[in-house]
C-alpha positions as CSV (number, residue, x, y, z in Angstrom):
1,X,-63.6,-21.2,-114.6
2,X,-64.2,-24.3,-112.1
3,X,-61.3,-24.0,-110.4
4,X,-61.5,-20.2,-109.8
5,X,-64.8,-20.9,-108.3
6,X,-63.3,-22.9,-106.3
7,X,-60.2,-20.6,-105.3
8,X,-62.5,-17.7,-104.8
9,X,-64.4,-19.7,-101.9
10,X,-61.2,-20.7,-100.2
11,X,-60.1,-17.4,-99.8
12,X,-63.5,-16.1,-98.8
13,X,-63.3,-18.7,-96.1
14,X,-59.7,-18.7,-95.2
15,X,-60.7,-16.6,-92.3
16,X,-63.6,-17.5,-90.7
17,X,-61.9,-21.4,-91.1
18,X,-58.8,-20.3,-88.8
19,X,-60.9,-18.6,-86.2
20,X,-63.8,-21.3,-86.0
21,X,-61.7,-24.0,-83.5
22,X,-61.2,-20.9,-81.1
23,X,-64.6,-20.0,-80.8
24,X,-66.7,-20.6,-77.7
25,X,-67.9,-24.2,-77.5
26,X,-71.4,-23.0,-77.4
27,X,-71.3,-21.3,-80.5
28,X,-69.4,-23.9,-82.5
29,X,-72.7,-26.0,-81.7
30,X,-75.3,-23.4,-82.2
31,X,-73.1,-22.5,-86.3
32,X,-73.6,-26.7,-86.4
33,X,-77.3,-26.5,-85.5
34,X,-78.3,-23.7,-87.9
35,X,-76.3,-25.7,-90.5
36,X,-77.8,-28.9,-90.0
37,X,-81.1,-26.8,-90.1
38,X,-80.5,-25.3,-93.3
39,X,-79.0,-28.4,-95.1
40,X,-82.6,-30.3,-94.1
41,X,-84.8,-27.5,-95.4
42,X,-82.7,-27.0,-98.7
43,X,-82.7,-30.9,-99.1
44,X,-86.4,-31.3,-98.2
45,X,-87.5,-29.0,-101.0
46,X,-84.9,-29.9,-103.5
47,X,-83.8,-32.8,-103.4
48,X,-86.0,-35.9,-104.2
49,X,-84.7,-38.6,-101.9
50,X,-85.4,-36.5,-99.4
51,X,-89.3,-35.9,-99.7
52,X,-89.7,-38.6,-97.1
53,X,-91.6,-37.6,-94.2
54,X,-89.0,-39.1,-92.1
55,X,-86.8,-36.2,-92.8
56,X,-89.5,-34.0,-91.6
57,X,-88.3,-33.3,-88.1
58,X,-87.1,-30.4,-86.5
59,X,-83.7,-30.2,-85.4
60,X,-83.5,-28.4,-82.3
61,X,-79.9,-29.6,-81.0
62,X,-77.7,-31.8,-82.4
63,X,-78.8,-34.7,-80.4
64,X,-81.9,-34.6,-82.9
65,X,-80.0,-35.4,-85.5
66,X,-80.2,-39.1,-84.0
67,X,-84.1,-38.9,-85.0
68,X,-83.6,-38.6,-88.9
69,X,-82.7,-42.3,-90.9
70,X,-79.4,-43.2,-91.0
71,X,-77.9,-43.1,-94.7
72,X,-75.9,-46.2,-95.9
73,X,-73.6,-47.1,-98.8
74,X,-75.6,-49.8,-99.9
75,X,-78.8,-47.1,-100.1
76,X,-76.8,-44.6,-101.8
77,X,-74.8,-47.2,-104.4
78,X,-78.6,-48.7,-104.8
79,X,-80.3,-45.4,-105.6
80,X,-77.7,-44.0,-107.6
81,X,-76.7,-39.8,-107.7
82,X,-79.6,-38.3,-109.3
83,X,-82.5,-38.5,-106.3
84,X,-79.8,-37.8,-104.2
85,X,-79.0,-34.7,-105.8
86,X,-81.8,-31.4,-106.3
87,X,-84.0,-30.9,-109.3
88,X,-82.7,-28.7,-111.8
89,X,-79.5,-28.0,-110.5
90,X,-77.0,-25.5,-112.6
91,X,-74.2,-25.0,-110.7
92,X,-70.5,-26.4,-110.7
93,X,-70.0,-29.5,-108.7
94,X,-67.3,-31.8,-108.5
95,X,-67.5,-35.7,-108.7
96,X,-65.9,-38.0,-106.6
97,X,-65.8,-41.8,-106.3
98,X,-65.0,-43.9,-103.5
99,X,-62.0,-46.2,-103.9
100,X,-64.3,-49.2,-103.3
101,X,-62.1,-50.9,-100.4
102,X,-65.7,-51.8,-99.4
103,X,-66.5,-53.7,-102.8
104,X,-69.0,-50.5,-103.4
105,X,-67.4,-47.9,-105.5
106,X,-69.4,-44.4,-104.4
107,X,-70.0,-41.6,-106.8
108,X,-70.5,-38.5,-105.2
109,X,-70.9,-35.1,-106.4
110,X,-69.4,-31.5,-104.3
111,X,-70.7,-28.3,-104.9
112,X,-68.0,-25.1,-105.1
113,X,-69.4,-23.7,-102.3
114,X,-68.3,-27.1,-100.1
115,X,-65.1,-27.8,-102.0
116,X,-64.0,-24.1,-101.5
117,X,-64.5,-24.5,-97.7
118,X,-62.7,-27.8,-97.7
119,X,-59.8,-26.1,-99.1
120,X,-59.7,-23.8,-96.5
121,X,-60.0,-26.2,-93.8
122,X,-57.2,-28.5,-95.5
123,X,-55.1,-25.1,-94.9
124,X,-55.7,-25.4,-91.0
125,X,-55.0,-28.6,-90.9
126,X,-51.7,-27.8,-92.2
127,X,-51.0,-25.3,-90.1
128,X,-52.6,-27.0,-87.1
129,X,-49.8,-29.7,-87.7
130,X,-47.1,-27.5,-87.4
131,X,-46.4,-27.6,-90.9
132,X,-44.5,-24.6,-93.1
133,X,-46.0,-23.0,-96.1
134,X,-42.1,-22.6,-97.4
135,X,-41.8,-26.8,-96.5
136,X,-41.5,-28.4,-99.3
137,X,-43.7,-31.8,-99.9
138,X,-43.1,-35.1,-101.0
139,X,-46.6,-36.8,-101.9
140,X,-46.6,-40.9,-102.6
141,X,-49.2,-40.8,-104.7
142,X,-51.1,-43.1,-107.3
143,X,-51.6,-40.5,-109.6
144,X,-50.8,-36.9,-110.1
145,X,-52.6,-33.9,-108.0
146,X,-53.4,-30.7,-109.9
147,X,-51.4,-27.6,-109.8
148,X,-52.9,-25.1,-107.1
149,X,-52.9,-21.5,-107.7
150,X,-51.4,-20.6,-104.5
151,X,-48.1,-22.8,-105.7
152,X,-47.4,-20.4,-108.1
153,X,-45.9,-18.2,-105.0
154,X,-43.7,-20.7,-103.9
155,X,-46.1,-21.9,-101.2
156,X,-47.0,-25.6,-100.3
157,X,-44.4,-26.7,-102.7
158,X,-45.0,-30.6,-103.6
159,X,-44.0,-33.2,-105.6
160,X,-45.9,-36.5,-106.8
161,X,-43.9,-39.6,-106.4
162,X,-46.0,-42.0,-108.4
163,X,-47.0,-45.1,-106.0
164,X,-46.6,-48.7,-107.8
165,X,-43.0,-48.0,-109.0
166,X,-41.1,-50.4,-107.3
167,X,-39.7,-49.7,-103.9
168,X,-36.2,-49.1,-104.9
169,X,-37.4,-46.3,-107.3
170,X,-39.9,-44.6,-104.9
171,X,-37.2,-44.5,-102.5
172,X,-34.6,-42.9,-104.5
173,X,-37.0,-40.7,-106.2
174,X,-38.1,-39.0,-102.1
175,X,-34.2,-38.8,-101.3
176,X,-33.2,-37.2,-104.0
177,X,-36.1,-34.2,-103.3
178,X,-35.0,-33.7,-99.4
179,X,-38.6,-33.0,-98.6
180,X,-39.5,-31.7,-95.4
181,X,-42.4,-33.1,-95.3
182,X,-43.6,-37.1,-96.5
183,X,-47.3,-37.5,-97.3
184,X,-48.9,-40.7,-98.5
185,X,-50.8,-44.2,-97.4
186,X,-49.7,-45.4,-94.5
187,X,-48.9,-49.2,-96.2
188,X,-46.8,-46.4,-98.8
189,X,-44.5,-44.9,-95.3
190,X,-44.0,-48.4,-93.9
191,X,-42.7,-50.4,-97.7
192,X,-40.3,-46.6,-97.4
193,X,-39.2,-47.5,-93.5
194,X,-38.2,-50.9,-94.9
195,X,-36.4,-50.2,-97.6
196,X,-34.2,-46.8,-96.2
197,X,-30.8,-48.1,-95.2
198,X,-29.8,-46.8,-91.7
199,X,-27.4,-44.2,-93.7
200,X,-30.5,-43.6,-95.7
201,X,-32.7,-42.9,-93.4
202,X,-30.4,-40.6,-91.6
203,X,-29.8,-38.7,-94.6
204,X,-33.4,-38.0,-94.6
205,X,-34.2,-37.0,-91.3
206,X,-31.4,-34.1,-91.9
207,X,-34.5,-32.3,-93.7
208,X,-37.7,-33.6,-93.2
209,X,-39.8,-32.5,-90.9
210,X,-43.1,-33.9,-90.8
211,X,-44.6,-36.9,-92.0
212,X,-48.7,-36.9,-92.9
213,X,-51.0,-39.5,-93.2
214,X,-54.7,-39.9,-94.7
215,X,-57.2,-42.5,-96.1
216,X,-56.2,-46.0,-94.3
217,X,-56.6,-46.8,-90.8
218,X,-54.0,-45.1,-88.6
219,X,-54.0,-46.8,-84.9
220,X,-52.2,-44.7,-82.1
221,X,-49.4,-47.8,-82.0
222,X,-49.1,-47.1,-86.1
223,X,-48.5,-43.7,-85.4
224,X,-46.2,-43.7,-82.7
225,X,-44.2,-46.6,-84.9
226,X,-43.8,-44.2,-88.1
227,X,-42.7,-41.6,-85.6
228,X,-40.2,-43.2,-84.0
229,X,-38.7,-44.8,-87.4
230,X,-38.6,-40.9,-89.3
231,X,-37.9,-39.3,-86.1
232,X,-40.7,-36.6,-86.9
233,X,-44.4,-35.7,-85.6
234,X,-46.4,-38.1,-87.5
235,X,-49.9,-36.4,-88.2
236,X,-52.9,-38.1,-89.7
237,X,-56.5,-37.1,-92.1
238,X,-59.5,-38.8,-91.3
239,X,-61.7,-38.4,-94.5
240,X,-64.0,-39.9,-97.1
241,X,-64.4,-39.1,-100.6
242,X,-68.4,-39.1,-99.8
243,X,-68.0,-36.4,-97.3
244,X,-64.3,-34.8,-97.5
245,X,-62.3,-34.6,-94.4
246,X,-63.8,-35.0,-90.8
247,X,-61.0,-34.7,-89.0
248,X,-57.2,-34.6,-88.4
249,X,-54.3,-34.1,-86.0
250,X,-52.8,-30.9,-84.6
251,X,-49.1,-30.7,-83.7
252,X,-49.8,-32.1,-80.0
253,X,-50.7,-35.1,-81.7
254,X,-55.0,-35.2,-81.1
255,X,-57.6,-35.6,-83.7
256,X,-59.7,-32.9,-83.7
257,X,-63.0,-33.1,-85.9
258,X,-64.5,-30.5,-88.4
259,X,-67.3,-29.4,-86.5
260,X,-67.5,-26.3,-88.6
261,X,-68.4,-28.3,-91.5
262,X,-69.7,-31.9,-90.6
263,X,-71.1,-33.4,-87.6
264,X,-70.0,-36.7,-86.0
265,X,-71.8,-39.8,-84.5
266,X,-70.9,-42.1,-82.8
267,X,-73.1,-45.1,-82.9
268,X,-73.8,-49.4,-82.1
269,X,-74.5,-51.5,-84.4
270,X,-78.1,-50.7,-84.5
271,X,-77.3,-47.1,-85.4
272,X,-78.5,-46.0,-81.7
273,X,-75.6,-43.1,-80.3
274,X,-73.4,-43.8,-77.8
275,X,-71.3,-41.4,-75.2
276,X,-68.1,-40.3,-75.4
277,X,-65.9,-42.8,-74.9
278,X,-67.2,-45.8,-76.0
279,X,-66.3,-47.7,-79.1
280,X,-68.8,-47.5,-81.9
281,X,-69.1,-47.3,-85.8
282,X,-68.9,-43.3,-87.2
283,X,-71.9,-41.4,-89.2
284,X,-70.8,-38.0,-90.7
285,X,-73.4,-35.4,-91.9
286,X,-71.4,-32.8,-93.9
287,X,-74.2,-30.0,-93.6
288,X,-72.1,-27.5,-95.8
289,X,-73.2,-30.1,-99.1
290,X,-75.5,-28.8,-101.6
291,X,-74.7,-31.0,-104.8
292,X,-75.4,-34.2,-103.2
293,X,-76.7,-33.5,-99.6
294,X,-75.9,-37.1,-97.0
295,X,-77.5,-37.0,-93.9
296,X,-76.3,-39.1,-91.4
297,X,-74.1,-40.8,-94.1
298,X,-72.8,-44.3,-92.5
299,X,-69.0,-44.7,-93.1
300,X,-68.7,-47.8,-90.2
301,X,-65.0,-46.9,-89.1
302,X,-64.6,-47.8,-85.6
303,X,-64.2,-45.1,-83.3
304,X,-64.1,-43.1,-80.1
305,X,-65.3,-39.5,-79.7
306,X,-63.9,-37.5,-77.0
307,X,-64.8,-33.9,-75.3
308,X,-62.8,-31.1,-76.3
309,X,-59.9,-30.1,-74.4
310,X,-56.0,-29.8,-76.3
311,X,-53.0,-27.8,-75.6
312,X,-53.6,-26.8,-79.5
313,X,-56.8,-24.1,-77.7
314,X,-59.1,-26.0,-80.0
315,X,-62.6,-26.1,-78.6
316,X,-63.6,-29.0,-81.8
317,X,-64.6,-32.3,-80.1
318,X,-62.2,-35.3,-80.5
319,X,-62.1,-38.6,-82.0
320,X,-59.8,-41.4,-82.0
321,X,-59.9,-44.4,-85.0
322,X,-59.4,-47.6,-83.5
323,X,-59.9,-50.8,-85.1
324,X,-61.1,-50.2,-88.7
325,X,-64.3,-50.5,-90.9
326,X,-67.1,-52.2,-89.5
327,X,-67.3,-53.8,-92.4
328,X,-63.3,-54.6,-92.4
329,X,-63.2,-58.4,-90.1
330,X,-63.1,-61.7,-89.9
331,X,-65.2,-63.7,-87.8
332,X,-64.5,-66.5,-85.3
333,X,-67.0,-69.3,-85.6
334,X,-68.8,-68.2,-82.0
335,X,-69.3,-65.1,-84.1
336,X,-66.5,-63.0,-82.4
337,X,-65.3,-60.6,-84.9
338,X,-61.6,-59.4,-84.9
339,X,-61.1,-56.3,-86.7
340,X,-58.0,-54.8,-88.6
341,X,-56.4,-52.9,-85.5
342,X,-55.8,-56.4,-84.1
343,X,-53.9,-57.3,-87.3
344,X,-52.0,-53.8,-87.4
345,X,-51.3,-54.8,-83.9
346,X,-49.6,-58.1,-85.1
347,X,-47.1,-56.4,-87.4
348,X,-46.3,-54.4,-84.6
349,X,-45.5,-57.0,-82.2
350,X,-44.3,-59.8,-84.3
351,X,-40.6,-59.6,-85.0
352,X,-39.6,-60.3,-88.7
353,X,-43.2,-59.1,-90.8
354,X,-43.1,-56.6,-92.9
355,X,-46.8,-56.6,-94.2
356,X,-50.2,-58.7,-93.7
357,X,-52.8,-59.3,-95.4
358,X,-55.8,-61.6,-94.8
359,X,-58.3,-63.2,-95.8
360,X,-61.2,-65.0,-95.0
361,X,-62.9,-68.3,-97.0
362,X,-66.4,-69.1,-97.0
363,X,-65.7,-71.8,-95.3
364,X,-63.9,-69.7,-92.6
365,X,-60.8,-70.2,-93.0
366,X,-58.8,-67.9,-92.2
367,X,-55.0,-67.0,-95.0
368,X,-52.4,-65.1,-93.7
369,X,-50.5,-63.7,-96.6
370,X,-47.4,-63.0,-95.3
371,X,-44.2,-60.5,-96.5
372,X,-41.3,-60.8,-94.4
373,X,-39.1,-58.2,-94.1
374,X,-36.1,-59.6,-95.5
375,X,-33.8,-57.3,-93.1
376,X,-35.1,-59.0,-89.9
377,X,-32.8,-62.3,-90.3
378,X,-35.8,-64.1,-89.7
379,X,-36.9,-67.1,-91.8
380,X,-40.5,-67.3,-93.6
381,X,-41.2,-70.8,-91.2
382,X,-40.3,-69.0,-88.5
383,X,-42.4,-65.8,-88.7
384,X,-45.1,-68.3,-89.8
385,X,-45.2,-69.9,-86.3
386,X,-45.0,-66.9,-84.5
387,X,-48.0,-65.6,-86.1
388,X,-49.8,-68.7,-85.5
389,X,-48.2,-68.6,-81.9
390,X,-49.7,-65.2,-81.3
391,X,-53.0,-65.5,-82.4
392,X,-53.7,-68.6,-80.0
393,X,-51.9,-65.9,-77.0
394,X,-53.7,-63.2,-78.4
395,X,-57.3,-65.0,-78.8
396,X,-57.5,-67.1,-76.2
397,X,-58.4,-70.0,-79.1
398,X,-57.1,-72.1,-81.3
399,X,-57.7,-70.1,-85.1
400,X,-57.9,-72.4,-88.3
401,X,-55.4,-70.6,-89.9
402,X,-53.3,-70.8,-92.8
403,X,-50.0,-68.7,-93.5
404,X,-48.6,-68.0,-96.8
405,X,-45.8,-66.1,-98.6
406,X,-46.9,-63.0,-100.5
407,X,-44.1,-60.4,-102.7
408,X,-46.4,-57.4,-102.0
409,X,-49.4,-55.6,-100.4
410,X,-52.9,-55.8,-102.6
411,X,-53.0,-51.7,-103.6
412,X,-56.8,-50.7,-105.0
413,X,-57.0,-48.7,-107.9
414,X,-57.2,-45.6,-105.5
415,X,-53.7,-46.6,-104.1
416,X,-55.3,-47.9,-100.5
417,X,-54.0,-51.2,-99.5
418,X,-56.9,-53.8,-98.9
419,X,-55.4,-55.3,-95.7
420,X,-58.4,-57.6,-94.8
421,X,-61.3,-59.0,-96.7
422,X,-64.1,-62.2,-95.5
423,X,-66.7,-63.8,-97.2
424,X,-67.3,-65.8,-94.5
425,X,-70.2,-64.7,-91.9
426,X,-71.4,-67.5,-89.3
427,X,-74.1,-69.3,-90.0
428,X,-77.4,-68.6,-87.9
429,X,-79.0,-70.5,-85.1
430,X,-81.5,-72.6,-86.1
């Protein structure tokens, strides 16, 4: 019965979903308006949290939004669900957790009514991408995904290869299902790059197609890297378990948010907006929610939002992820913080690594736990050095830095690799 509420609302939505990128820009922000309007109302006489007269404002344009409080992890893990969530309700909702990269695991809960156009919008993004519904899937995965009805037609046909095997296993396990198309955690695609032999790999490409991409950081230089190894589009999901997905790429390779569902800031540190263009930490409001409404929910991945304009005929805005969480850096002792796109940005550059991950002391220092591809002829010592090598180049200081060996990338119990993790914040001026 849950899931045909579910299935119901995709289908109801399937439409309107396609059409909504192709609309006038003008009316994509006056459906986001009346959204936001009607999420505020419903939450302000439902839902306790929400009885706050700061929430009494009116919403005129979606620069008002700036003018409500600003909705953080810490507040919601605090609080817990239940003022979060309205008084009384009966309906079906779904619940969530976040994978607790952030050392705060998240419960959330989604009503049908969200989830259902979620599912419709996860069909555009397929589409969007290029993608087949006759392309059959091979998804790296912790843990199984259920059976959709719409499989049982031979659509969107996929199959779980179960992450944490070793690599040898995963790797035999995706060639032997010829998938056109690879889905699964970035860290997941590059241990698969490594291990395919050139005869391998080329075996692959004979069938695949695609290669997606979702829930850790995916830099442009990433991207372009997992393209050029599978020799397919490489297409990434931006998305949260708190709020679903807020955006993803189409097939000309730009990320185009879900401005039919959420709305996306882009904000400084002190939570103040910013234009387009300029670096800051991203805020979601998915207005759609009725379970567990989050306004102006504070995820803190650095990014970039951009004006529409694609070849795609999209009229969504667009975003770009750049260097990571805001929470996700370590920090020099002048208080300079270096985020994880710098350290993605090592493995790129750094003949010989396979993986990274590091970590930060109290005291400050700073471990590099190292994996070094074993097919680069390169010795342990002397991927060591470089590393230390480029960090003076690259920081313009000397780093107190330690490298060690590691056999494998951290993996949460979500399946997300934990790349970068700091205890150490500088101290303040007296």
């Amino acid at each position: 019965m849950k899931g045909r509420a579910v299935a119901v609302r995709e289908l109801l939505y399937a439409v309107p979903v396609l059409r909504a990128p192709r609309r006038p820009r003008s009316a994509i922000e006056e459906r986001a308006v009346r959204g936001i309007q009607e999420m505020l109302r419903y939450a302000r006489e439902r839902v306790p949290y929400y009885a706050d007269p700061a929430y009494d404002r009116d919403i005129a344009t979606l620069a008002d939004l700036a003018t409500l409080p600003m909705l953080r992890k810490e507040i919601v893990h605090r609080v817990g669900p239940e003022p979060l969530c309205p008084t009384g309700w009966r309906g079906w909702f779904q619940v969530d957790a976040s994978s607790g990269t952030t050392g705060l695991v998240i419960r959330v809960r989604h009503d049908a009514g969200a989830y259902g156009y979620h599912g419709a919008t996860i069909l555009r993004r397929f589409l969007a991408s290029g993608y087949r519904p006759w392309w059959t899937i091979a998804q790296i995965k912790p843990f199984e995904r259920p059976h959709r009805w719409f499989q049982r037609f031979g659509a969107f046909r996929r199959t779980v290869v179960r992450a944490g095997q070793p690599d040898e296993v995963v790797k035999e396990q995706i060639l032997a299902l010829r998938p056109n198309v690879i889905m699964g955690y970035p860290v997941m695609l590059r241990a698969l790059v490594r291990n395919l032999t050139d005869e391998e790999m080329a075996r692959l490409r004979r069938t695949l197609r695609l290669v997606m991409t979702d829930s850790e950081l995916v830099t442009e230089p990433v991207r372009a890297l997992l393209a050029g190894s599978f020799g397919v589009p490489v297409c990434d999901e931006y998305s949260a378990y708190e709020v679903l997905t807020v955006g993803s790429h189409c097939r000309h390779g730009t990320m185009h948010v879900d401005e039919d569902r959420v709305v996306l800031e882009i904000v400084d540190d002190d939570g103040v907006p910013v234009p387009d263009g300029t670096e800051g930490a991203v805020v979601v409001t998915h207005y759609r929610e009725r379970a567990m409404p989050l306004v102006r929910y504070w995820l803190g991945d650095r990014a970039i939002a951009l004006p529409p304009g694609c070849a795609c005929g999209s009229n969504f805005r667009r975003m770009v992820l750049t260097r990571g969480r805001s929470e996700d850096y370590v920090q020099l002792p002048g208080g300079r913080r270096v985020y994880i796109g710098t350290f993605l940005a090592l493995t790129l550059t750094v003949p010989g690594i396979a993986e990274v991950m590091i970590r930060q002391a109290a005291t400050g220092t700073i471990t590099v736990h190292l994996i070094v591809d074993p097919r680069s002829g390169f010795t342990f010592d002397e991927v060591a050095a470089s590393i230390r090598d480029w960090f003076t180049a690259h920081l313009g200081i000397e780093v107190d830095l330690e490298v060690v060996a590691a056999d494998r990338v951290s993996i949460t119990p979500g399946g997300k690799a934990r790349l970068i993790q700091s205890d150490y914040r500088v101290p303040a001026a007296d």
